[in-house]
C-alpha angles and dihedrals in degrees: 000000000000117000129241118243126221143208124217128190115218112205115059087355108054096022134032100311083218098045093118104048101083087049096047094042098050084042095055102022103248148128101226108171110216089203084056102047117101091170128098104196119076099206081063106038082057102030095243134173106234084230084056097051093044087059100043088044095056102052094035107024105082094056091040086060100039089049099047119112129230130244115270112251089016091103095046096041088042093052082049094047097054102061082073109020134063101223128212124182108209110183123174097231130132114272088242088080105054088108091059099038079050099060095032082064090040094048087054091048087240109178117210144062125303133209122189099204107180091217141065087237103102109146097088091059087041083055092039090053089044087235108185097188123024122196108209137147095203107097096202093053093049091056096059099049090043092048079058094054095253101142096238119202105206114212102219111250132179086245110041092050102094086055120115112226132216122223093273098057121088122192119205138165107226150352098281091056087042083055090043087050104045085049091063097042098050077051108258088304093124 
């Protein structure tokens, strides 16, 4: 029997979805609520330049990521997973921080394949990687991959909560619904 293969988000999927909020509130000064935040992108939920975030990301970027804690239950669910599943981590940052997404990975024993894509445009190399279910917080990503027929669990966020789905979008709360999910979605084979 061939295996599915699955694609996991890395960044409010994967690790703390609020990991971000005490760095980039000491950085700028602010006082930024994550449970109050409906919007995805940090530049706007700050009001940042984007001169102003490049420069704040790459001086602070690289430690944020390789600090930030995974979500309870993501490393058991993931083991499990992987004796069924190929996985393949697909994140949206910069190429410059493969080392660190690479030893964040490595530093929670995650077994699987990373690509570092550079772009929130992840469904060709979802496509590419014949991914049949795809784990993600961001909506709009979600979107894409489910208007393509990949099966997306979407990992509840503050601000990806006031989002309509399509049928192929599946909310949950945490890893043990996304294991309960994927299970009924590979067809109880798990």
């Amino acid at each position: 029997m061939n295996k599915y293969n699955i694609g996991i988000d890395i960044d409010g999927t994967l690790t703390e979805p609020d990991f971000w909020v005490e760095t980039m509130n000491r950085y700028f000064n602010k006082e930024i609520n994550y449970h109050e935040n409906r919007v995805y992108d940090w530049l706007e939920a700050y009001d940042l330049s984007y001169e102003e975030f490049e420069k704040f990301y790459k001086t602070e970027g690289p430690r944020m990521h390789l600090e930030a804690k995974i979500r309870p239950g993501a490393k058991k669910v993931i083991s499990y997973f992987s004796k069924h599943f190929n996985i393949y981590y697909l994140t949206a940052r910069q190429s410059w921080l493969e080392p660190v997404t690479a030893k964040w990975l490595s530093k929670h024993e995650l077994p699987g394949e990373h690509y570092v894509l550079g772009t929130h445009k992840k469904l060709p190399y979802a496509k590419k990687l014949s991914c049949d279910f795809f784990i993600e917080d961001n909506i709009n990503v979600a979107r894409e991959l489910a208007s393509d027929g990949i099966k997306v669990v979407l990992i509840n966020c503050p601000y990806n909560m006031n989002s309509n789905l399509n049928k192929n979008i599946i909310r949950v709360d945490n890893w043990i619904e996304i294991r309960k999910v994927i299970n009924q979605l590979a067809g109880n084979l798990i």
